[in-house]
C-alpha positions as CSV (number, residue, x, y, z in Angstrom):
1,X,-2.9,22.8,-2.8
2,X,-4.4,18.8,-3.0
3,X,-1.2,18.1,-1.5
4,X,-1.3,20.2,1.6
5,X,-4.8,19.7,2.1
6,X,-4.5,16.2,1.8
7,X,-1.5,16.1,4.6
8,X,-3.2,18.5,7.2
9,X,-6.6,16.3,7.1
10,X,-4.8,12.7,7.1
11,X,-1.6,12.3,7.2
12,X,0.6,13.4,10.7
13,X,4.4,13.9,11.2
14,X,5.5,10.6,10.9
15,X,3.6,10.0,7.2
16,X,1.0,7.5,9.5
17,X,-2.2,7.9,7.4
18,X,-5.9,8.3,8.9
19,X,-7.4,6.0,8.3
20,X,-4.5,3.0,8.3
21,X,-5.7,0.9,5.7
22,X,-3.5,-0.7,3.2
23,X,-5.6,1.1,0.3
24,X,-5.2,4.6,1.8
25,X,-1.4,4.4,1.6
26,X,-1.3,2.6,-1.4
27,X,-3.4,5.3,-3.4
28,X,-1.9,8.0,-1.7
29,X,2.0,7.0,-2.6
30,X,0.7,5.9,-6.1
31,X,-1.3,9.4,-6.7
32,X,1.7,11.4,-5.2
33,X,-0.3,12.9,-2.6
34,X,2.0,12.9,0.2
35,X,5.0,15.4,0.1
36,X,8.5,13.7,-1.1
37,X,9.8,13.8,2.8
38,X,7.0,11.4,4.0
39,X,7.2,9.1,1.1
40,X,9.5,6.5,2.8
41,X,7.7,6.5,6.1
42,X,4.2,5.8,4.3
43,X,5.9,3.0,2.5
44,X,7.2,1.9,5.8
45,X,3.6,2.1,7.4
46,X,1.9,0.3,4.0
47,X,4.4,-2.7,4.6
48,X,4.1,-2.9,8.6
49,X,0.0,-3.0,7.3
50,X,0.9,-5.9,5.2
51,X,3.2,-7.6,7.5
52,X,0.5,-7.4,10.6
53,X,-2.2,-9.5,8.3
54,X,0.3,-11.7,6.5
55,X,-1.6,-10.7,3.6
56,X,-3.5,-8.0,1.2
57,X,-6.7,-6.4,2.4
58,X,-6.8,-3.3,-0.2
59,X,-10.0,-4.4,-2.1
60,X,-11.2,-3.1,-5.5
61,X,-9.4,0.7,-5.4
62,X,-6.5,-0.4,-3.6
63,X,-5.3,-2.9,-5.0
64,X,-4.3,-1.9,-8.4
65,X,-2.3,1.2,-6.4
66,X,-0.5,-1.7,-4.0
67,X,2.1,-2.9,-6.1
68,X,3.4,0.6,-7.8
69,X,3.2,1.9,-4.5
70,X,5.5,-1.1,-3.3
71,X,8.0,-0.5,-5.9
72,X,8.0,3.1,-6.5
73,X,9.1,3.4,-2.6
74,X,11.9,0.5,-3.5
75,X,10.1,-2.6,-1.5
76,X,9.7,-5.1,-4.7
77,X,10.5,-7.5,-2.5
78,X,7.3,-7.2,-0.4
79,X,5.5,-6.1,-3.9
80,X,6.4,-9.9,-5.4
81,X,5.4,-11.5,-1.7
82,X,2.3,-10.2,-1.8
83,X,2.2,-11.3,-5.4
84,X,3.3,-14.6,-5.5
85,X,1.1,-15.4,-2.6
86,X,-0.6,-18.9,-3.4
87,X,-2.9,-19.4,0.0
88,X,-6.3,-17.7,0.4
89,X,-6.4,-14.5,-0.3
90,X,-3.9,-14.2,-3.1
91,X,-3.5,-13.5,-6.4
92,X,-2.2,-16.8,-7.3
93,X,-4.6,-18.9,-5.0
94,X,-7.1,-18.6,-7.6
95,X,-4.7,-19.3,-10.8
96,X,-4.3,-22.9,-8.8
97,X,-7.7,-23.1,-8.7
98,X,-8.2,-22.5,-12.5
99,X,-8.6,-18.6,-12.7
């Protein structure tokens, strides 16, 4: 029932989420809100989200969702990009600076 309430009020035919943030698709593929047929789409959407900034803009909820959401829908490639990222904002931006 979460399921199909969760589709009808934010999620269309095409698995594009309402809003499009990178934290709405990355909690709703890590939760397992969205039925199995829009899985790949919503991964598709999450990394065109990435790919438009260049980088992650999930914040405090999203972000531990990101990368299991990455990987479970088979993009560890983008889920080590994002990652390994060493320029501001990024993960490893602050381990240079000391963190």
């Amino acid at each position: 029932d979460l399921r199909a309430a969760y589709r009808k009020a934010f999620v269309d035919e095409q698995g594009r989420i309402t809003p499009p943030s990178q934290s709405a698709y990355a909690i709703a593929l890590t939760f397992g809100v969205l039925p199995d047929e829009l899985r790949a789409s919503a991964t598709g959407h999450l990394v065109d989200a990435i790919s438009r900034r260049g980088h992650l803009t999930t914040g405090l909820l999203g972000t531990a969702a990101l990368l299991p959401a990455l990987s479970q829908g088979g993009r560890d490639d983008v889920a080590y990009g994002v990652l390994m990222r060493d320029e501001r904002p990024g993960w490893l931006e602050m381990v240079k600076h000391g963190a």
